[in-house]
DRENFIDO-74168 format. One line per field, with one value per atom (N, C-alpha, C, O): residue number from 0; atom name; x, y, z. Coordinates in nm, 2 decimals, decimal comma. Layout:
BEGIN
seq: c(NUM/...)
atom: c(CA/...)
c1: c(X/...)
c2: c(Y/...)
c3: c(Z/...)
***
This chain:
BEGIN
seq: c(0/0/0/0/1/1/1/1/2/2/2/2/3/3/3/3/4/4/4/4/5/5/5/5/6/6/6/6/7/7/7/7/8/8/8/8/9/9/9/9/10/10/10/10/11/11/11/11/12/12/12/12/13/13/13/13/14/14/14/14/15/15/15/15/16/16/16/16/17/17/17/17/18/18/18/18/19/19/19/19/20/20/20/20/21/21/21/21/22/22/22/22/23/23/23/23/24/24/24/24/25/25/25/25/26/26/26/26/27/27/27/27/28/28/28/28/29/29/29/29/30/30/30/30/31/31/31/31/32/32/32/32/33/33/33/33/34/34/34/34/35/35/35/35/36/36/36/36/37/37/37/37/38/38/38/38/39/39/39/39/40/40/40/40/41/41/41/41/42/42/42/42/43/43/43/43/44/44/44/44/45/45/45/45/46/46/46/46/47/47/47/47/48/48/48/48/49/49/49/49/50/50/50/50/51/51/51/51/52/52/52/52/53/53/53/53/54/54/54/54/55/55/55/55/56/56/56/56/57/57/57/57/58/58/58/58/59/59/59/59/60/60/60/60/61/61/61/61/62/62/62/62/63/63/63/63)
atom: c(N/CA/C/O/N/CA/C/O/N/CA/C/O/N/CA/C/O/N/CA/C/O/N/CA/C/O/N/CA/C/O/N/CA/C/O/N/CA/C/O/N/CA/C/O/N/CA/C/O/N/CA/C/O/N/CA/C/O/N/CA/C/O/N/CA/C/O/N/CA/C/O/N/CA/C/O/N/CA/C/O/N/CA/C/O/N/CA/C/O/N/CA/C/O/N/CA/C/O/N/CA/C/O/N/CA/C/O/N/CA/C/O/N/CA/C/O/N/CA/C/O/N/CA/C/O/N/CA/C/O/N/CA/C/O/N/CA/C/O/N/CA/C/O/N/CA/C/O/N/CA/C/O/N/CA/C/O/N/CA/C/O/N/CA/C/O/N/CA/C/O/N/CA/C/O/N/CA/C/O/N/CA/C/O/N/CA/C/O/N/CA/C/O/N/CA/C/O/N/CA/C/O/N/CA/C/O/N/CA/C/O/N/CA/C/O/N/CA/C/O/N/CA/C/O/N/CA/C/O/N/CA/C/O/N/CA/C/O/N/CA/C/O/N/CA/C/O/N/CA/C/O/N/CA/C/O/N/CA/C/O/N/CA/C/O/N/CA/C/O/N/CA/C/O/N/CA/C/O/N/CA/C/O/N/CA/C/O)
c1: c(-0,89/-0,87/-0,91/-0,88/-0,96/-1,01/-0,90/-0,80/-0,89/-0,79/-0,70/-0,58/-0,83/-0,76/-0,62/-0,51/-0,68/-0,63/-0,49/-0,37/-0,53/-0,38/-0,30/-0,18/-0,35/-0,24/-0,19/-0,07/-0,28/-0,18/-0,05/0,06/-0,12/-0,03/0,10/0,22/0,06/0,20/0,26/0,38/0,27/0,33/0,43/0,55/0,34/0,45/0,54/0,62/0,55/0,69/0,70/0,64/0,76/0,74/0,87/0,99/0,80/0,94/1,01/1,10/1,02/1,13/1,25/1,35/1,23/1,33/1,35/1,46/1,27/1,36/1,27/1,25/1,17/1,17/1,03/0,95/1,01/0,87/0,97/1,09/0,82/0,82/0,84/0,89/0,76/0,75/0,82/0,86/0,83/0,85/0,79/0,76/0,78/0,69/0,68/0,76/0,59/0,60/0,49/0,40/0,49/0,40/0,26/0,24/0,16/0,01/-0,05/-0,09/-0,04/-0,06/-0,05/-0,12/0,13/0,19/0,17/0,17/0,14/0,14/-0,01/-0,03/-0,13/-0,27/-0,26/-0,30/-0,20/-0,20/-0,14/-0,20/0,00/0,06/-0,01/0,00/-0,09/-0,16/-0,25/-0,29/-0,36/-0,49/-0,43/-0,50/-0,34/-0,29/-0,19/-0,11/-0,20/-0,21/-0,27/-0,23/-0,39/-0,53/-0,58/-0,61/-0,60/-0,68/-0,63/-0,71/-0,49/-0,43/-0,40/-0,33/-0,47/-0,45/-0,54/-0,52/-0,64/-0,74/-0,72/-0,80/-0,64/-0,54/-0,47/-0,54/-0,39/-0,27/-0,30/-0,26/-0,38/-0,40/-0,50/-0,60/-0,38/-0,46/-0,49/-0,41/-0,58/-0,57/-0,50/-0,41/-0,51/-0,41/-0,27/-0,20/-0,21/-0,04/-0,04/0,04/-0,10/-0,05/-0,04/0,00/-0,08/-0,09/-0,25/-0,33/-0,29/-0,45/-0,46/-0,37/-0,59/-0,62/-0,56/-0,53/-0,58/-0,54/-0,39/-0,38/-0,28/-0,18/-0,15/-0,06/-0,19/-0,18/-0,25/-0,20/-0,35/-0,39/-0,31/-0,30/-0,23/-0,14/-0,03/0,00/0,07/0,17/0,18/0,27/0,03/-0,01/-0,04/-0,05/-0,04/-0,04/0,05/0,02/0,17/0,30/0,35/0,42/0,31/0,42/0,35/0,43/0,21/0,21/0,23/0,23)
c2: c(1,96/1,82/1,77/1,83/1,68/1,58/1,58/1,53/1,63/1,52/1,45/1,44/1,37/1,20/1,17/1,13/1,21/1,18/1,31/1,28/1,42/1,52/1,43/1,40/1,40/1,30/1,20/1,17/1,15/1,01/1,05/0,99/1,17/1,28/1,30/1,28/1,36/1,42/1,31/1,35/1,20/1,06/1,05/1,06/1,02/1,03/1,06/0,99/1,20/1,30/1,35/1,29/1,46/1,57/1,53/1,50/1,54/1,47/1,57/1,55/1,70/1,76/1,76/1,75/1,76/1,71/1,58/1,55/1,49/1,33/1,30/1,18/1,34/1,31/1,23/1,24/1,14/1,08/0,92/0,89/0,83/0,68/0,60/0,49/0,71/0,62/0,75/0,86/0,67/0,75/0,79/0,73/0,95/1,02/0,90/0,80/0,91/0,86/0,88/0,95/0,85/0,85/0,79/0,69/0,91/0,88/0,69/0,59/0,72/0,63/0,51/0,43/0,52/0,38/0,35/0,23/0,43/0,34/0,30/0,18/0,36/0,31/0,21/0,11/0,18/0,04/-0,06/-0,17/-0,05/-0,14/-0,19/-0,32/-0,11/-0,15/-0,19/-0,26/-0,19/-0,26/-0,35/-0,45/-0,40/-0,53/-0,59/-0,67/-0,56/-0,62/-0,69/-0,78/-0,60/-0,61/-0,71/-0,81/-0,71/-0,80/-0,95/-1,04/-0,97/-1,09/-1,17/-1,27/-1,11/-1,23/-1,33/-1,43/-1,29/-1,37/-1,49/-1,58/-1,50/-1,58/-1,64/-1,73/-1,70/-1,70/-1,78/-1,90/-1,69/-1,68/-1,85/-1,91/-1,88/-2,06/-2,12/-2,21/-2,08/-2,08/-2,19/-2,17/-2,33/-2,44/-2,39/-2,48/-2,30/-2,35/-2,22/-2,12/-2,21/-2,19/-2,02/-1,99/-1,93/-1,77/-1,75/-1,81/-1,67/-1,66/-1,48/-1,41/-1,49/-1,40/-1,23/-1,12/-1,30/-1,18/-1,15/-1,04/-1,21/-1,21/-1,16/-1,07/-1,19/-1,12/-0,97/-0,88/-0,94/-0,79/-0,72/-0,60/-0,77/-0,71/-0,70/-0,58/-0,80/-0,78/-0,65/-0,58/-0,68/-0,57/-0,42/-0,32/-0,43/-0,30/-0,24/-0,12/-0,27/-0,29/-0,22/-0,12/-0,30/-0,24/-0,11/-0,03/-0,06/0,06/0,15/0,27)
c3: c(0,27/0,27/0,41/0,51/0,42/0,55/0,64/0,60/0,77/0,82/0,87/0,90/0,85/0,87/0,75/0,77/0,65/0,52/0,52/0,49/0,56/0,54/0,67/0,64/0,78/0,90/0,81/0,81/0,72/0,67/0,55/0,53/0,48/0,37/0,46/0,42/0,59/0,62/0,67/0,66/0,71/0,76/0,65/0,66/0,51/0,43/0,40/0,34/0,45/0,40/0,31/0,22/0,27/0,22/0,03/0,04/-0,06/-0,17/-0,19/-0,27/-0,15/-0,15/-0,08/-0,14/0,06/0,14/0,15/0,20/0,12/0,14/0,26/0,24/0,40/0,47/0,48/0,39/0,57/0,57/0,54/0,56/0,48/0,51/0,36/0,34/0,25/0,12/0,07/0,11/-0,09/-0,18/-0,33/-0,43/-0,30/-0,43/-0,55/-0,56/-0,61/-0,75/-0,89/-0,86/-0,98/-1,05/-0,99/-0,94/-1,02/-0,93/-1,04/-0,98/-1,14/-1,23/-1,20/-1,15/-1,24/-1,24/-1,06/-1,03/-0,94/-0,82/-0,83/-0,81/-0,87/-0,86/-0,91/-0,85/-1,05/-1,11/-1,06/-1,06/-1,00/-0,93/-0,79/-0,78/-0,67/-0,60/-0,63/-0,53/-0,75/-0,76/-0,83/-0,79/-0,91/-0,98/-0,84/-0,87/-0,72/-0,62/-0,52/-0,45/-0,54/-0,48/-0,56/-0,49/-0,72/-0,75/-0,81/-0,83/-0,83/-0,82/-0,72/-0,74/-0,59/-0,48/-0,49/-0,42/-0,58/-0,62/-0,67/-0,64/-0,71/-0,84/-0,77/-0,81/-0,68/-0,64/-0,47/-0,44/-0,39/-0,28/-0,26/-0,30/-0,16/-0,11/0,03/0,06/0,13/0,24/0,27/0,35/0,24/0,23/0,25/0,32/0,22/0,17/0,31/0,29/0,44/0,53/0,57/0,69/0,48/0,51/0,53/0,45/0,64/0,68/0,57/0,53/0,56/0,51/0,56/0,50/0,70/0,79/0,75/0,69/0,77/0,76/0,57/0,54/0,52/0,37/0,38/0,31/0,46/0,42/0,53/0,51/0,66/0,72/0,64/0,64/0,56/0,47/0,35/0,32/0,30/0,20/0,28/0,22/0,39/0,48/0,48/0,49/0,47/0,55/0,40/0,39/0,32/0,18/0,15/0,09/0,17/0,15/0,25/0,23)
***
């Protein structure tokens, strides 16, 4: 494994012991839930009503 990518694996935490930042889950149901994240900002998203672009892909940072 690359890594960059096993550094950001182990940040995580391990779902046996509980330890790390997120939590295990279905590989599935999280790919769907983050790209029907990703691609409904489309929808939704109004630079008018006062959030910068930047400020949404930091928010969206943050939750994963």
């Amino acid at each position: 494994m690359e890594p960059r990518l096993r550094g950001a694996m182990d940040h995580c935490g391990d779902p046996r012991d509980g330890s790390g930042v997120l939590v295990w889950s279905d590989l599935r149901v999280t790919t769907r839930l983050l790209l029907g994240m990703a691609i409904w900002v489309s929808r939704w998203y109004r630079p008018s009503e006062g959030f910068t672009a930047e400020e949404l892909a930091d928010a969206a940072i943050q939750l994963i």
